[in-house]
C-alpha positions as CSV (number, residue, x, y, z in Angstrom):
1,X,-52.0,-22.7,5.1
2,X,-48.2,-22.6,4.5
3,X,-49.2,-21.6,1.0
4,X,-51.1,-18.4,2.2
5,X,-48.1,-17.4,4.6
6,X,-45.6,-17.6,1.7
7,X,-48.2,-15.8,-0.6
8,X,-48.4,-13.1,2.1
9,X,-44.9,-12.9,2.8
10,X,-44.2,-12.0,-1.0
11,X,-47.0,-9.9,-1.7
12,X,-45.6,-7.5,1.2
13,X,-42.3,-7.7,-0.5
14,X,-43.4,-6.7,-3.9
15,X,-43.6,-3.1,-4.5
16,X,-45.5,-1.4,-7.0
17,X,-44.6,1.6,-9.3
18,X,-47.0,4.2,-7.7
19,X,-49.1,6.3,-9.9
20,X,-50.4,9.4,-11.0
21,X,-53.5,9.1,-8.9
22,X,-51.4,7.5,-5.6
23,X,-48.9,10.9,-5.8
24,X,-52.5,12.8,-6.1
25,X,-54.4,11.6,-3.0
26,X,-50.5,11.7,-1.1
27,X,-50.2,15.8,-2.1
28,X,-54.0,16.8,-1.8
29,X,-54.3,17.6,-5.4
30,X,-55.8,16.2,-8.2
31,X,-54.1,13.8,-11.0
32,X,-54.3,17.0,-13.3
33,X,-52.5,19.3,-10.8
34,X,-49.5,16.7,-10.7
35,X,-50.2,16.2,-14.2
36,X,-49.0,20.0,-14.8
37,X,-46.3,19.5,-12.1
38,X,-44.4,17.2,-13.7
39,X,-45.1,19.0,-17.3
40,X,-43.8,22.2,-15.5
41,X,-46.5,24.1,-16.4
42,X,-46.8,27.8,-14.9
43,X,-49.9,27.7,-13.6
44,X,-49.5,25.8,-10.5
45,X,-49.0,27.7,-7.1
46,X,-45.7,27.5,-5.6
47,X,-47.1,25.5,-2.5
48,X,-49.1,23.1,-4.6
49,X,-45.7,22.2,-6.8
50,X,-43.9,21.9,-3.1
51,X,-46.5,19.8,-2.0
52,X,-46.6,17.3,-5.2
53,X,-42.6,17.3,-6.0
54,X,-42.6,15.9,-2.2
55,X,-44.9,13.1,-2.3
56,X,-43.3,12.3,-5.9
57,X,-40.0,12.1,-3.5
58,X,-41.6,10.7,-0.7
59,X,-43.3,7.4,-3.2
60,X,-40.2,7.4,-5.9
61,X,-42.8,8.1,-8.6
62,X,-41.0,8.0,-12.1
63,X,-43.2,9.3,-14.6
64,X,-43.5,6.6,-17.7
């Protein structure tokens, strides 16, 4: 039992790099529309880059 409360206690403690996908599903969009984002591609509207450049601020996504 102890061992499962220290198990839990780290595992809520570790934080993982988010992703592609996890900045996707935060915005709305697809992994290909942040994809393009990030790659500053032209054909992304306005709102959609507003929307993705804040849930890559709101997670702390660092593309690899």
């Amino acid at each position: 039992m102890v061992f499962m409360e220290i198990r839990s206690s780290l595992l809520s403690e570790v934080r993982l790099m988010p992703t592609i996908s996890d900045v996707a599903k935060r915005a709305g969009v697809s992994p290909a529309t942040v994809s393009r984002v990030i790659q500053g591609a032209k054909n992304v509207r306005p709102g959609t880059r507003d929307k993705v450049q804040r849930a890559i601020d709101e997670l702390g996504y660092v593309p690899s």
